[in-house]
Each structure stands twice: as structure tokens, then as C-alpha cells.
N, C-alpha and C positions, 0 to 999 in steps of 0.2 A: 562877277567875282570881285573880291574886295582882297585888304589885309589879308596875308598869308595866304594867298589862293585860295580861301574857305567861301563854298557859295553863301550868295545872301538873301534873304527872305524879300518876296516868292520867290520859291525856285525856278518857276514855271517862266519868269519874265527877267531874270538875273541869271540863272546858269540851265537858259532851255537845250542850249547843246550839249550841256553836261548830262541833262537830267535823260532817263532813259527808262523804258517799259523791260518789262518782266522779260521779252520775246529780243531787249536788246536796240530795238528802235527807238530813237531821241522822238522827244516828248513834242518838240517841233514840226516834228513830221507825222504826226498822228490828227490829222485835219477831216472834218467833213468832207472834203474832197477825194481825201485817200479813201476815204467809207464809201463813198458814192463810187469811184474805182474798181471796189471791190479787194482793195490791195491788204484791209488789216484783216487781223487775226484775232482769236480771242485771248492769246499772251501776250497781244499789243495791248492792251487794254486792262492787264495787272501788272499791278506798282511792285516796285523792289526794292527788297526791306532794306538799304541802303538808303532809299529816299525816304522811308519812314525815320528812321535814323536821324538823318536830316533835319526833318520835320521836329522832331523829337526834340533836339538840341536847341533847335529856336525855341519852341517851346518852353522848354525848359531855363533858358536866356532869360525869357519875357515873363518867366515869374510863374509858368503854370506847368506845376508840381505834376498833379494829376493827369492833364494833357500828354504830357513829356514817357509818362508811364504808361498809358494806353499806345503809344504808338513803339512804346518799344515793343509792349507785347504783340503787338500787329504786327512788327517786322520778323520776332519771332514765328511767327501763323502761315508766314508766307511759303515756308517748307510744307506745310502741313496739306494735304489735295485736299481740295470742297467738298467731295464725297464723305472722308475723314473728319470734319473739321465741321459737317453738319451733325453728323452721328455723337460728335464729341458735346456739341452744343444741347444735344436732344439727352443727353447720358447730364449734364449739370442742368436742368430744369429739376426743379423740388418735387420728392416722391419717385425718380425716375432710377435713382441709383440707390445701392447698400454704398455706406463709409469706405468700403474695403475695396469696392469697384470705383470710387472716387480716388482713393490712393491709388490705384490701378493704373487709372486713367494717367494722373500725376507722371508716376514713373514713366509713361509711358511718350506722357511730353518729355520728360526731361534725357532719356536714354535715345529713345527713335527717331526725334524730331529737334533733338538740341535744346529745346524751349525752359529754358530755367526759371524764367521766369512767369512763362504759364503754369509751369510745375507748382510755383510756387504758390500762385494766386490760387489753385486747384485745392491746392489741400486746405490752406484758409479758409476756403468755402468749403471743402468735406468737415471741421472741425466747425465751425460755424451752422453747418446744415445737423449736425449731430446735435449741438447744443439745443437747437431748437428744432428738433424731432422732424423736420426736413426730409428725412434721409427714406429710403425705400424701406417698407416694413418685407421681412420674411415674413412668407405666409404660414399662421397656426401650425403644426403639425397635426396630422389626421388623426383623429382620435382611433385609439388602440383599441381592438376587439376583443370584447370581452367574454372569453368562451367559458364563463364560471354559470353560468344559467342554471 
């Protein structure tokens, strides 16, 4: 810790007893040796979006704009289960979605999951995937039968 008890860059080696896994155990205590134990968990092993935050703010300190904003949306994600958040990945691949299930999706960061800022990034890329024909085509409608014979 430095100035105004703000940790400082690494976390991992400047505020290791601060820093802390998803499951709530400091980051110090998560060693090969507790693996070989048998003692961690798979929530030892995810970051919490407080530490992306973090990240985020150096980041952003040290002049990298773009950085600073991947990891906020990351700390956003952390809400989001893997199950979720694979399906959401497979729904933003090109051709995979309609605009309207893009905005869908949007809302549904922004209302269910708090993510405002994936929301945001979502619809850019639905407006963007529109523009450039991107977007999942409806299929034809079936041609009509024609009982005039």
C-alpha cells in the first residue's frame, strides 16, 4: 500500500493480503501446495471484479485507454455464470444472431446482470453487424401454393 491506502501495481506483490479470489481467499494463500492438498476450489481460482477494477485504474494511470476498458467490462462478466456468458459469446459470432436478438441480448446485460457497459459495447456491434450485413438472415418464406391450376 502507498499514498492514501490505495494499493499499488502488482497487486499480487504490493497488496497480496488485500487482494482476494472470487471464493474470498487472499491471493497469498492460493499456492501449489494448497493444490497439491487438495484444499482449493474452483471459486478460488476466479478474480473479483473489484480486482479487475483495480487493474483497470492502473491501467488507465499508465496511459492505456483501451486496457482500462476491457477490464472494466470483465469485471462487469463476473456476475454473468460461464454457462451464460458462453451462449452469450456463441449469440455475438457473425450470422449467429438477428439485430433484434442482439438488442435482446443488450437489454438483458444491462437489466439482469447490471452490465452497462457490455450492454453498451453489444449494441455497437448489433449496429455495426447490421451495417455490414453481419447479422443472421430470416429464412425466405415458403413459397405460397398455388391452387389456381
Amino acid at each position: 500500500m502507498t499514498k492514501n491506502n490505495q494499493p499499488t501495481y502488482p497487486l499480487g506483490e504490493d497488496a497480496g493480503t488485500e487482494v482476494m479470489a472470487a471464493s474470498g481467499r487472499k491471493i497469498k494463500d492460493i499456492t501449489l501446495e494448497a493444490i497439491a492438498r487438495g484444499e482449493l476450489n474452483g471459486a478460488d481460482l476466479l478474480i473479483k471484479p473489484d480486482t479487475l477494477l483495480m487493474q483497470a485504474r492502473f491501467a488507465r494511470e499508465g496511459g492505456f485507454t483501451q486496457l482500462a476498458e476491457n477490464l472494466e467490462r470483465a469485471a462487469e462478466l463476473t456476475a454473468v455464470p460461464n454457462d451464460e456468458l458462453l451462449r452469450m459469446y456463441e449469440t455475438l459470432r457473425p450470422g449467429r444472431a438477428t439485430h433484434a436478438e442482439m438488442i435482446a441480448l443488450a437489454e438483458r446485460l444491462e437489466l439482469q446482470f447490471h452490465a452497462p457497459l457490455n450492454a453498451a459495447l453489444v449494441r455497437e456491434a448489433a449496429m455495426v453487424y447490421l451495417a455490414r450485413n453481419l447479422v443472421k438472415r430470416s429464412p425466405p418464406p415458403a413459397p405460397m401454393a398455388d391452387d389456381t391450376y
